[in-house]
Backbone bond lengths (Angstrom), bond angles and torsions (degrees), N, CA, C in turn:
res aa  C-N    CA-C-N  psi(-1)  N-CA   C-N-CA  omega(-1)  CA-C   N-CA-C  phi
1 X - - - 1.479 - - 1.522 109.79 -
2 X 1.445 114.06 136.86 1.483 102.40 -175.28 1.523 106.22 -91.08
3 X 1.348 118.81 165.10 1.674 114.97 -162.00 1.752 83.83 -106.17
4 X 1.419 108.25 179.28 1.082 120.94 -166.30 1.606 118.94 -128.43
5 X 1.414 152.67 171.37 1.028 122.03 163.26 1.814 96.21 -164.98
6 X 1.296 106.75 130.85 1.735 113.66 -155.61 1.590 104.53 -88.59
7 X 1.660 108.38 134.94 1.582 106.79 -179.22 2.000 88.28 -117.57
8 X 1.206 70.79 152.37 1.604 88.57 -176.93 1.911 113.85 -123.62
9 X 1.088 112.15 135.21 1.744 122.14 160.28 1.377 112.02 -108.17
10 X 1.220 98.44 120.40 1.567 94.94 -168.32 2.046 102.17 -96.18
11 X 1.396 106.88 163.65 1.638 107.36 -170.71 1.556 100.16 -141.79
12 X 1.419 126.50 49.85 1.278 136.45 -171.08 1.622 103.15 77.27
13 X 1.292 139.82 -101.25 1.479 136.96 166.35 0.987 109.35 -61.73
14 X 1.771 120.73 -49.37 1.328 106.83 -145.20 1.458 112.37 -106.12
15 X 1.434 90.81 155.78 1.711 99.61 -158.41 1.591 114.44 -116.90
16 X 1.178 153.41 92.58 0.894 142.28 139.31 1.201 155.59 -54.90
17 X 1.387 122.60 122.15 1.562 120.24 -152.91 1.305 115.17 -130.06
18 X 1.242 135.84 155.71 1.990 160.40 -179.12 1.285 102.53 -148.33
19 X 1.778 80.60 157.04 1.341 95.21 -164.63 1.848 96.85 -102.70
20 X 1.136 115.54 145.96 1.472 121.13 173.56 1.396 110.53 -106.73
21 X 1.178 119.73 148.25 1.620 106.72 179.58 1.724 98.40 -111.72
22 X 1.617 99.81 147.23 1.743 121.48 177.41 1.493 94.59 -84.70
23 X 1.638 111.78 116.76 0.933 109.02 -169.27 1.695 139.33 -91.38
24 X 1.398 136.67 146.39 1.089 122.58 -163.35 1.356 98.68 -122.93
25 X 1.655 118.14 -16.49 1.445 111.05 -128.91 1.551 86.19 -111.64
26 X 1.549 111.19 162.23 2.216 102.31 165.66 1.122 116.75 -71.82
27 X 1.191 92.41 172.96 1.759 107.47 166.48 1.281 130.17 -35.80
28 X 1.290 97.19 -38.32 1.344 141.18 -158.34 1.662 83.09 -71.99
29 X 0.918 122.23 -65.85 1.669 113.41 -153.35 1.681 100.30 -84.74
30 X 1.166 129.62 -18.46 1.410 123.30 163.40 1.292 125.92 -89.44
31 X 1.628 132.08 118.38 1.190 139.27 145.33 1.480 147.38 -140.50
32 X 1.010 148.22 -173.60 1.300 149.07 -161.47 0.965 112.79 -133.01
33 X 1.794 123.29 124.12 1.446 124.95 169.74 1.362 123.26 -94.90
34 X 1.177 148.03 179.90 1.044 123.35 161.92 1.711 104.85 -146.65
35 X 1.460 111.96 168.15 1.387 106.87 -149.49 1.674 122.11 -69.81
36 X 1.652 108.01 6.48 1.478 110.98 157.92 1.521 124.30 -108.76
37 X 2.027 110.30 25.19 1.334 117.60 150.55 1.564 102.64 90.10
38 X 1.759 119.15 14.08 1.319 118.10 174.85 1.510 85.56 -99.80
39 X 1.486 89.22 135.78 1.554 110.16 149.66 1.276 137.06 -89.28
40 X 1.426 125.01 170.38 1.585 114.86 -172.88 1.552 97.57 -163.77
41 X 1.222 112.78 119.95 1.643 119.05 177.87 1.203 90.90 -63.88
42 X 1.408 106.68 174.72 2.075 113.84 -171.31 1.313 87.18 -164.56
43 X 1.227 113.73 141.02 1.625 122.36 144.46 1.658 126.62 -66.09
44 X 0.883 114.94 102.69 1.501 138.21 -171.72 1.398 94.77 -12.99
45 X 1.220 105.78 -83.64 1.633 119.05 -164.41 1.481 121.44 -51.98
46 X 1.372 118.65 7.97 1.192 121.05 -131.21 1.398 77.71 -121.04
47 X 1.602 130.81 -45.01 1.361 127.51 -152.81 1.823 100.77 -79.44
48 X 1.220 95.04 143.93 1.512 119.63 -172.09 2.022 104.93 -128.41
49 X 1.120 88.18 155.57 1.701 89.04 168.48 1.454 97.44 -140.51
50 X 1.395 111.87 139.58 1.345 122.62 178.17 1.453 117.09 -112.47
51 X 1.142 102.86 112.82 1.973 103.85 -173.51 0.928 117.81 -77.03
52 X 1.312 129.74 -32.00 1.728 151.78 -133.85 1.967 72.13 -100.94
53 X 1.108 110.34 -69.80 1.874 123.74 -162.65 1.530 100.41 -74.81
54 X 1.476 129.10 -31.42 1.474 118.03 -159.35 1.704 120.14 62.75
55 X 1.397 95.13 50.05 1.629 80.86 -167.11 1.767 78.33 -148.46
56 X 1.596 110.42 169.00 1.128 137.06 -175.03 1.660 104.64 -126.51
57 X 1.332 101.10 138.91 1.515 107.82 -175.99 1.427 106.75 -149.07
58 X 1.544 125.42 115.65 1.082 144.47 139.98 1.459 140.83 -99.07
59 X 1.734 108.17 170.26 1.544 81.35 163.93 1.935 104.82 -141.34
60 X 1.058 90.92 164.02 1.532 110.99 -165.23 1.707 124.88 -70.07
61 X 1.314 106.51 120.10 1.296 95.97 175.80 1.922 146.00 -91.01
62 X 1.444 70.66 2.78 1.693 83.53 171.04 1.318 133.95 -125.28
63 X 1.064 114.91 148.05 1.549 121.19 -150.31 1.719 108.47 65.14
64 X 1.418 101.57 -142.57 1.491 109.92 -179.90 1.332 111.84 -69.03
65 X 1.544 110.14 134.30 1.965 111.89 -176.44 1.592 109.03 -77.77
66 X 0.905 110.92 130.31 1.401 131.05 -162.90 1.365 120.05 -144.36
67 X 1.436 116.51 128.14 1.702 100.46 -178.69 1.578 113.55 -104.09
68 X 1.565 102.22 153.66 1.469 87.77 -177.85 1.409 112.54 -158.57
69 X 0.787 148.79 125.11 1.510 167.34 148.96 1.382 153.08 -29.70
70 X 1.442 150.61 93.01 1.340 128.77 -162.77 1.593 93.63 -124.01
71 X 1.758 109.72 152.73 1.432 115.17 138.09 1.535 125.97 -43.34
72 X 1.508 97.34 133.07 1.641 113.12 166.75 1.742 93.18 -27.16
73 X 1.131 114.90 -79.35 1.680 133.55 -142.88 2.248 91.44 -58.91
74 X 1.245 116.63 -18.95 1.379 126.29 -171.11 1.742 94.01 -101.58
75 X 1.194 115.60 -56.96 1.590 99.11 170.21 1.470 134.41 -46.13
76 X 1.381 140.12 119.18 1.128 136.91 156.40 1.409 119.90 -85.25
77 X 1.317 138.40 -74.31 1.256 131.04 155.73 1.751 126.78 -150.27
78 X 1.980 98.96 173.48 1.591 84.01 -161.44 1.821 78.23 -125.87
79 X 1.684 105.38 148.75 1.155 116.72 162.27 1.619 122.18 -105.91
80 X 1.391 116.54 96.65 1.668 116.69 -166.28 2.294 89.24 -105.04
81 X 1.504 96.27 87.01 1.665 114.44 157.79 1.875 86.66 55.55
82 X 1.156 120.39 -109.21 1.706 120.62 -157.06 1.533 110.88 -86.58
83 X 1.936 103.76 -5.03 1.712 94.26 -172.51 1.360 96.59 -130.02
84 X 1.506 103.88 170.73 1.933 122.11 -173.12 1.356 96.01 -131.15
85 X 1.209 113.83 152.11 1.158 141.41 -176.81 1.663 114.98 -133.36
86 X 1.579 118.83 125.26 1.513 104.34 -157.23 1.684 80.77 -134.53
87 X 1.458 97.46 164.04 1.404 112.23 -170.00 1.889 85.47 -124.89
88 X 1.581 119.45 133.86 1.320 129.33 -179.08 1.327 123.59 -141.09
89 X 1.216 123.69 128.25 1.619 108.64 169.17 1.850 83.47 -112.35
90 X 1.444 90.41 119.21 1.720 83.14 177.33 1.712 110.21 -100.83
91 X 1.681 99.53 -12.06 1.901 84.52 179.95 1.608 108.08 -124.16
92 X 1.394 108.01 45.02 1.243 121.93 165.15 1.457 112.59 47.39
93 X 1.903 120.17 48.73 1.086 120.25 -176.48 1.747 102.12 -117.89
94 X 1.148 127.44 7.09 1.537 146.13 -171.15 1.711 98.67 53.82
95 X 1.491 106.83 64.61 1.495 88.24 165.74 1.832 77.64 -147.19
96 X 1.100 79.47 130.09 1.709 85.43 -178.90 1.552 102.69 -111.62
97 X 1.280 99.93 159.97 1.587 126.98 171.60 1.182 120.93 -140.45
98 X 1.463 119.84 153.73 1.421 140.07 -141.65 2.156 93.70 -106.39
99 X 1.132 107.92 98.54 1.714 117.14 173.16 1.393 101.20 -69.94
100 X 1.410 112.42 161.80 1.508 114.32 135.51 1.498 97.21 -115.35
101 X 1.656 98.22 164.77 1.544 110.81 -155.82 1.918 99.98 -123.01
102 X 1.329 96.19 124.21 1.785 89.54 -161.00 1.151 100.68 -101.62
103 X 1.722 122.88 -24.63 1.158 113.99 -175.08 1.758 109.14 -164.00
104 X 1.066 116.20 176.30 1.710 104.11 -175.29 1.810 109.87 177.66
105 X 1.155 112.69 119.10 1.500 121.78 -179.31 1.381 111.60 -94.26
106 X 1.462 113.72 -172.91 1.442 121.92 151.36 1.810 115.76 -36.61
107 X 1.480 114.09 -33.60 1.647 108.26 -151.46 1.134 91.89 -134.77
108 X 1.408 135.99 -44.64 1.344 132.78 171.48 1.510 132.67 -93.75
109 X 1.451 116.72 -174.38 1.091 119.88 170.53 1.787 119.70 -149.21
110 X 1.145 162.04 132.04 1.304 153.28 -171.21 1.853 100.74 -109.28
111 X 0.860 103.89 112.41 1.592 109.59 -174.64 1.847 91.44 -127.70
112 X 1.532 105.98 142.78 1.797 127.37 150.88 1.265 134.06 -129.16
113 X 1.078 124.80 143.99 1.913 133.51 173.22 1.323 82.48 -124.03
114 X 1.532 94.10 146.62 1.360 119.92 162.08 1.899 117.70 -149.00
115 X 0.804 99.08 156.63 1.676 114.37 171.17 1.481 134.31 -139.36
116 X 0.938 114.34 -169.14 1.668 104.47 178.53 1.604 91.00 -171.26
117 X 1.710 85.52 135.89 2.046 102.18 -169.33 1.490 87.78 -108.35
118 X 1.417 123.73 138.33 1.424 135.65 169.06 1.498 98.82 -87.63
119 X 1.543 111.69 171.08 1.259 154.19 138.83 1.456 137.68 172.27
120 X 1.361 85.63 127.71 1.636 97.27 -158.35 1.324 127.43 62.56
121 X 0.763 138.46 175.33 1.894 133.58 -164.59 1.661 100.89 -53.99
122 X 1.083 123.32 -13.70 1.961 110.03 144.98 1.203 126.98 -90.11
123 X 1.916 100.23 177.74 1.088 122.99 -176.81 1.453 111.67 -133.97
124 X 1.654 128.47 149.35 1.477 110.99 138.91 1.620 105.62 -132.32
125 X 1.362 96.79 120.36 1.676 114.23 156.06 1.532 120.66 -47.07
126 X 1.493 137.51 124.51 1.040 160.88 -175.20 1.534 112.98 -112.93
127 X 1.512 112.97 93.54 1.644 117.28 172.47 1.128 100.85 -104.38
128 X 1.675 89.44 134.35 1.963 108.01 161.72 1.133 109.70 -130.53
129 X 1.546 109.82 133.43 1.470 135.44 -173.85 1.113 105.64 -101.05
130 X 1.719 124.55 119.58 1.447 110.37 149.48 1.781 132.53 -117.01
131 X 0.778 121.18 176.16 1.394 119.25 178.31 1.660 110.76 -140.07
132 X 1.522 102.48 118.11 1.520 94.23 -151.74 2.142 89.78 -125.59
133 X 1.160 83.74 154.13 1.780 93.03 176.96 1.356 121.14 -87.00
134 X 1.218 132.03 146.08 1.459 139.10 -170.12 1.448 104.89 -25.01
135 X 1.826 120.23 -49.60 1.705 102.51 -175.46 1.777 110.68 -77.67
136 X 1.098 116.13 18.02 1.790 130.92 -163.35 1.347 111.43 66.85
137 X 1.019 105.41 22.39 2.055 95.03 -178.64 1.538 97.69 -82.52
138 X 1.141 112.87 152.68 1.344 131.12 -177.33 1.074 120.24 -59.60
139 X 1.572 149.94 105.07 1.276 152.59 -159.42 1.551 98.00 -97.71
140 X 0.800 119.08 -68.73 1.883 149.33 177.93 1.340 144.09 -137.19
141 X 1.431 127.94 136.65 0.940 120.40 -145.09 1.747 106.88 -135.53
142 X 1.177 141.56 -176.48 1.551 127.71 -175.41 1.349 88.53 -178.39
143 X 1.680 129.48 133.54 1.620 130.67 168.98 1.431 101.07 -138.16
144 X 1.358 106.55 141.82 1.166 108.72 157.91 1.903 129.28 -174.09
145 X 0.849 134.94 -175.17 1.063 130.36 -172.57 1.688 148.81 -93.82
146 X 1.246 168.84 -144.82 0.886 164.47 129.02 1.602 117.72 -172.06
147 X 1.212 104.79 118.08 1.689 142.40 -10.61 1.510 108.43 -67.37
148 X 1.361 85.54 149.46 2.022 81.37 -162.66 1.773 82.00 -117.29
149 X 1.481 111.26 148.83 1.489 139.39 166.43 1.465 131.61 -109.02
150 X 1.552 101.81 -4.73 1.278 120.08 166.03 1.727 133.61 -103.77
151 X 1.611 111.15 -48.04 1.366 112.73 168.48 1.300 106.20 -90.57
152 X 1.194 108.67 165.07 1.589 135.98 167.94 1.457 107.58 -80.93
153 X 1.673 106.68 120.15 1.588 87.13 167.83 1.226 139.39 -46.65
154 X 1.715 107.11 -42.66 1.441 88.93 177.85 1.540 110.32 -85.57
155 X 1.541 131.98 17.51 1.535 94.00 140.42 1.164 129.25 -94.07
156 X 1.406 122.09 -8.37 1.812 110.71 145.49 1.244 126.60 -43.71
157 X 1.035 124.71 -54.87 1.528 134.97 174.91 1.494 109.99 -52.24
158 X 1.534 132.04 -66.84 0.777 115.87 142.89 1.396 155.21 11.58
159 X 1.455 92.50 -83.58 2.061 113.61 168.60 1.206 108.12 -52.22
160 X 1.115 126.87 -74.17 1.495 138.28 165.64 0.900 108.81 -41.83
161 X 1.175 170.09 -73.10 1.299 146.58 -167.05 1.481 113.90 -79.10
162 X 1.316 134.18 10.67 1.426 132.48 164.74 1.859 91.46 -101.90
163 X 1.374 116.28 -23.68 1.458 95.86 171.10 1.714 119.17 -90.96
164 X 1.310 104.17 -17.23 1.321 101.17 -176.03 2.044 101.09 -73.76
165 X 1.418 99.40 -52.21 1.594 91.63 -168.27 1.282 107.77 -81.04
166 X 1.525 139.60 4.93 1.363 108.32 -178.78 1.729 99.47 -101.24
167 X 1.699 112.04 8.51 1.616 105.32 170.63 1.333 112.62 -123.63
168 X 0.863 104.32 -8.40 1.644 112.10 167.49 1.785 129.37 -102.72
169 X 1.092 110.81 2.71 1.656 114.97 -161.22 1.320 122.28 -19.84
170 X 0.855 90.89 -64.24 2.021 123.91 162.64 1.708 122.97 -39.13
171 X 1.370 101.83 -30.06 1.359 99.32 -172.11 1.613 99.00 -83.05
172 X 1.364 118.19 90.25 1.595 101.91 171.54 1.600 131.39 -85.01
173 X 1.228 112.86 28.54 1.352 113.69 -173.74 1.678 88.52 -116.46
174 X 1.468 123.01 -45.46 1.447 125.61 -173.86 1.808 88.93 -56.99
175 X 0.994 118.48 -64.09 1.555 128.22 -143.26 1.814 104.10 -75.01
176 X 1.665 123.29 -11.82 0.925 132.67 158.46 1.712 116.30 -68.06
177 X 1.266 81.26 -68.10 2.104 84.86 158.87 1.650 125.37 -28.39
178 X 1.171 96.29 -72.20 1.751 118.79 173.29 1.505 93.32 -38.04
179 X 1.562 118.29 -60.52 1.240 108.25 -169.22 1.790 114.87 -48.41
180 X 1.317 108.98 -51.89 1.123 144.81 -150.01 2.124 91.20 -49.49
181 X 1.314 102.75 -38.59 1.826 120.72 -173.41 1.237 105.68 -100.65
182 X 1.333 139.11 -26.53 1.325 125.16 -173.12 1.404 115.26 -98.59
183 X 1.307 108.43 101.52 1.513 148.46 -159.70 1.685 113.69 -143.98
184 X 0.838 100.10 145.57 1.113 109.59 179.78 2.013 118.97 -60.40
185 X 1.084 128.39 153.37 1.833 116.80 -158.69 1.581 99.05 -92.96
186 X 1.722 118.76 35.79 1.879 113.59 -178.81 1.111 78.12 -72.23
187 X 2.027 153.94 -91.24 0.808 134.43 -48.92 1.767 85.38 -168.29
188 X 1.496 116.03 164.54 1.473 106.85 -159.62 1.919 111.49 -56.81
189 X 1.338 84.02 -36.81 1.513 110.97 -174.32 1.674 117.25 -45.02
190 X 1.116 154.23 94.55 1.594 135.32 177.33 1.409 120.03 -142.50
191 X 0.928 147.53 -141.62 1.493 136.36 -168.29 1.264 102.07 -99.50
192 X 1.252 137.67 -60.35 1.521 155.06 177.38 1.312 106.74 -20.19
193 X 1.762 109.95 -44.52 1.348 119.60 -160.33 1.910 98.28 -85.86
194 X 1.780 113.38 17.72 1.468 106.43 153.89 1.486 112.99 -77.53
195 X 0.896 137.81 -59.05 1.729 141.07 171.96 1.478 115.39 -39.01
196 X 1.345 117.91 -22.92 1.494 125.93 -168.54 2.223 99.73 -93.47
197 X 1.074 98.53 -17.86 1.335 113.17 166.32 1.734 120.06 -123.59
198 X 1.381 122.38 64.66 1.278 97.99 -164.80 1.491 138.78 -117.76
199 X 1.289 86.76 77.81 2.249 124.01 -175.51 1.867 87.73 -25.40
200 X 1.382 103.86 131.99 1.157 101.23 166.94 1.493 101.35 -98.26
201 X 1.441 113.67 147.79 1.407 126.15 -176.65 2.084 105.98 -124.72
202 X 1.002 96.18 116.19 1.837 117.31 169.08 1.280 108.31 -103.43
203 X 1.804 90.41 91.66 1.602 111.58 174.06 1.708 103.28 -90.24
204 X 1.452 113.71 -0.46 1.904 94.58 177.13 1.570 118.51 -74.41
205 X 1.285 109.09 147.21 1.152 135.54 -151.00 1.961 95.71 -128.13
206 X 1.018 117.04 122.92 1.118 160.95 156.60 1.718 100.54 -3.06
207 X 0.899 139.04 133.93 1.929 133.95 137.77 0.949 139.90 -125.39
């Protein structure tokens, strides 16, 4: 399993965070598309997302190394070995943001952003789940917190797993995972901590 390690842009409190992966994998298995369908190998370690700018910055592994850059709204997506990275304007206001992509069928897709607002020597992390339909419009949606003071874990646990299996059924490698976190919140381990790892899974199937 590859380990993970969180970069942050900070915006006075608020903090937004992605996950980068420690890398094992080649060149070869990481790259970046962009939204007129050119590709570009990248050096893994290399890709950054910039919140503050909205822009994506890598650098290239073939031919001469070179770094280079696109707008959110110019990014479509990056494949770094087990994870995706998606570029979205999901409420048609042209300000896009950078998903990770957990899972995706013939019809759907499971995409999250998350952040975390400081104050004072705390934090609370803010996950949003979506579930979006083949043209990306928003099918369903799930938010919530950590440490949360309002829901019950198990109706997080819960929610999420009536959204994960009634659009995914099929995906049995995602839905093994899912299993793998939905536990009860004694112990470090709990559901939340799916987004904090988030393996993209290609459940489409063939026609």
């Amino acid at each position: 399993m590859n380990n993970f390690f969180f970069k942050f842009k900070n915006t006075n409190n608020l903090c937004f965070f992605f996950f980068l992966i420690c890398l094992t994998a080649n060149a070869q298995d990481s790259y970046v598309v962009d939204k007129e369908g050119n590709k570009t190998t990248i050096i893994p370690k290399s890709f950054d997302l910039n919140i503050e700018k909205n822009k994506v910055t890598f650098k290239t592994s073939s031919g001469q190394l070179f770094s280079k850059s696109l707008a959110f709204k110019d990014f479509d997506y990056a494949v770094l070995e087990d994870y995706r990275f998606q570029s979205f304007d999901l409420w048609n206001t042209e300000e896009y943001k950078v998903y990770s992509v957990l899972a995706e069928s013939n019809t759907k897709k499971l995409i999250s952003y998350s952040y975390t607002y400081y104050y004072g020597n705390s934090g609370t992390t803010y996950f949003n789940a979506y579930v979006l339909n083949s043209d990306n419009s928003v099918y369903q949606s799930f938010n919530c917190s950590r440490p949360n003071i309002i829901q019950d874990d198990t109706i997080i646990r819960d929610g999420l797993r009536a959204m994960i299996t009634e659009n995914f059924p099929d995906c049995t490698d995602f839905l093994e995972q899912f299993k793998y976190y939905d536990k009860p919140r004694e112990g470090l381990t709990n559901v939340l901590n799916l987004f904090e790892d988030p393996t993209y899974h290609d459940c489409k199937t063939s026609k």
